[in-house]
N, C-alpha and C positions, 0 to 999 in steps of 0.2 A: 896424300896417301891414297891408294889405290885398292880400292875393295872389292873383292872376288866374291858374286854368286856361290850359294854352298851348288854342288853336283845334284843334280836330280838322281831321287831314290829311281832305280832301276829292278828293283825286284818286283814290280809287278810290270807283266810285257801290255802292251797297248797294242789293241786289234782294232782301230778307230776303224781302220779298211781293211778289208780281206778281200782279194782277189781268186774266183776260180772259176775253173774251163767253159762252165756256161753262166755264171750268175753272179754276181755282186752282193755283197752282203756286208751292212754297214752296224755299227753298233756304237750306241749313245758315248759321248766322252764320259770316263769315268770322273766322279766328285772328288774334292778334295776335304776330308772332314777335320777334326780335330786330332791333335799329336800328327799331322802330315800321313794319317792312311787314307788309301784310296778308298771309296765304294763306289763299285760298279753297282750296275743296274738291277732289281731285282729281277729274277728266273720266271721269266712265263711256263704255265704250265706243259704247254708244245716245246718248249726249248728241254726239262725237265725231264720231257719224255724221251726226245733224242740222245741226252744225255745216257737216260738208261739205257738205252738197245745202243749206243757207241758201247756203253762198260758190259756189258752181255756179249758184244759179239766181239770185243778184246779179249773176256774170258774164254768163250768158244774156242778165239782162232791159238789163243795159248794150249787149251786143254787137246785141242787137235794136230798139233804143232808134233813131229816127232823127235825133234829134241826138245825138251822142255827146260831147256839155261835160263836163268833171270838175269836179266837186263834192269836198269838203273829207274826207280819210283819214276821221276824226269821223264825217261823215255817211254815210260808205260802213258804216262799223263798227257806226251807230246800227239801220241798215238790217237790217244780219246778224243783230245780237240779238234783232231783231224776229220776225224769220221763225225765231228758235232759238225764242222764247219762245211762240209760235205753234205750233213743233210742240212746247211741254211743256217746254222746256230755259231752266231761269230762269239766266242768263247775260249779264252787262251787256257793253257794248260793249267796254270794253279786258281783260275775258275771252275775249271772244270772239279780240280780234287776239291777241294775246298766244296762245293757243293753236292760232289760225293757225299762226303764223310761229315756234310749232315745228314743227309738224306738216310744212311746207313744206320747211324746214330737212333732216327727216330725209326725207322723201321725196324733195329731191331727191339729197341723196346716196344713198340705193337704187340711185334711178334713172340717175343715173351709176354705179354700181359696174355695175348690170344692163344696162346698153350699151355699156359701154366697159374691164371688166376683163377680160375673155376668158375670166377667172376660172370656182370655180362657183358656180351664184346663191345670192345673198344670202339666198335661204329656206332653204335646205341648209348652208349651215356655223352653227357652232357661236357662240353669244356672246362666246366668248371671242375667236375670231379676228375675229369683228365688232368687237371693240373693239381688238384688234392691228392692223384697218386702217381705223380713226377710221369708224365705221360704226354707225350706232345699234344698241346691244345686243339691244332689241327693238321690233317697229313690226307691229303686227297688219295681216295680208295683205286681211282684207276695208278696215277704211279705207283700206291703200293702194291696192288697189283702184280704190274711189270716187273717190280725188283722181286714181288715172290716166285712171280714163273720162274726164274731162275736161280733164285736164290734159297728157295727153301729147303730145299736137297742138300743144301751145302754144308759143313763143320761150320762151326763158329766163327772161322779162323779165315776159312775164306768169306765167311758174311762180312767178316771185318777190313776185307779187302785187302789180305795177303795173298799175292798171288804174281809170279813172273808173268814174264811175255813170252810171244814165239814169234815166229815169220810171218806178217802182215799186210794183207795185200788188198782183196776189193773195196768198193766203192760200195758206202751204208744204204746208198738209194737204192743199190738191189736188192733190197733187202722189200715187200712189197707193203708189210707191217708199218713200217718207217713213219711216224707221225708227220704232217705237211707242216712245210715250214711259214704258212701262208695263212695263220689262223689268228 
């Protein structure tokens, strides 16, 4: 009798190698842990940052966009990894959201503690009371930073990263801000 391999899970894409017009950029095989999920490689801080100004200037070029139609989560996400991969950060699309939307998560509890506890801020006490009041242990101040320059302006709604797309077009290294991908 004749036994069939099960199909390999295909829901997470594998960017072992990414190819583009001036540079190569490789990134670690992903692990295989228990119950058969993947884990990819932890986010460096440089990689984290790209990420932000990819999702900042996805916003931009939607809010700028003069038709503003939304286009599919998927294709918003394809968009993001694009502009990571472009500035050096080989990162498929559901790394990309998935590291969003933590990042999101803890930023904006910050950002409610830092407006509304009266308390004292959230860069000054101690991890231990951060986690005594459901508060991310720790969340480096230049990413949060970068998510607030753009973010603080926003409704709720888009901090939570509701937001279509529009017509998408340069290249994120023009951008001069662009953290290096060489760090």
């Amino acid at each position: 009798m004749k036994m069939f391999q099960p199909l390999k899970d295909t829901r997470h894409k594998s960017m072992d190698m990414v190819h583009t017009s001036c540079m190569e950029v490789t990134q670690p095989p992903a692990k295989k842990v228990k119950n058969s999920r993947v884990r990819y490689p932890n986010w460096e801080k440089h990689e984290t940052l790209i990420l932000v100004k990819a999702y900042k200037r996805q916003m931009d070029e939607y809010n700028a966009a003069s038709t503003k139609g939304r286009i599919a989560s998927e294709q918003k996400w394809e968009r993001i990894s694009s502009l990571c991969v472009k500035g050096g950060v080989a990162r498929d699309d559901e790394q990309c959201r998935k590291r969003w939307q933590d990042l999101s998560k803890k930023y904006k509890k910050i950002k409610g503690w830092e407006e509304n506890s009266g308390q004292e801020s959230y860069w000054l006490i101690s991890s231990t009371i951060r986690k005594d009041k459901n508060l991310p242990s720790s969340f480096d101040k230049e990413i949060y930073d970068n998510i607030d320059s753009f973010m603080a302006s926003k409704p709720l709604m888009l901090i939570q990263g509701i937001f279509g797309t529009g017509a998408l077009g340069s290249n994120l290294q023009e951008d001069t801000d662009v953290p290096s991908s060489s760090h």
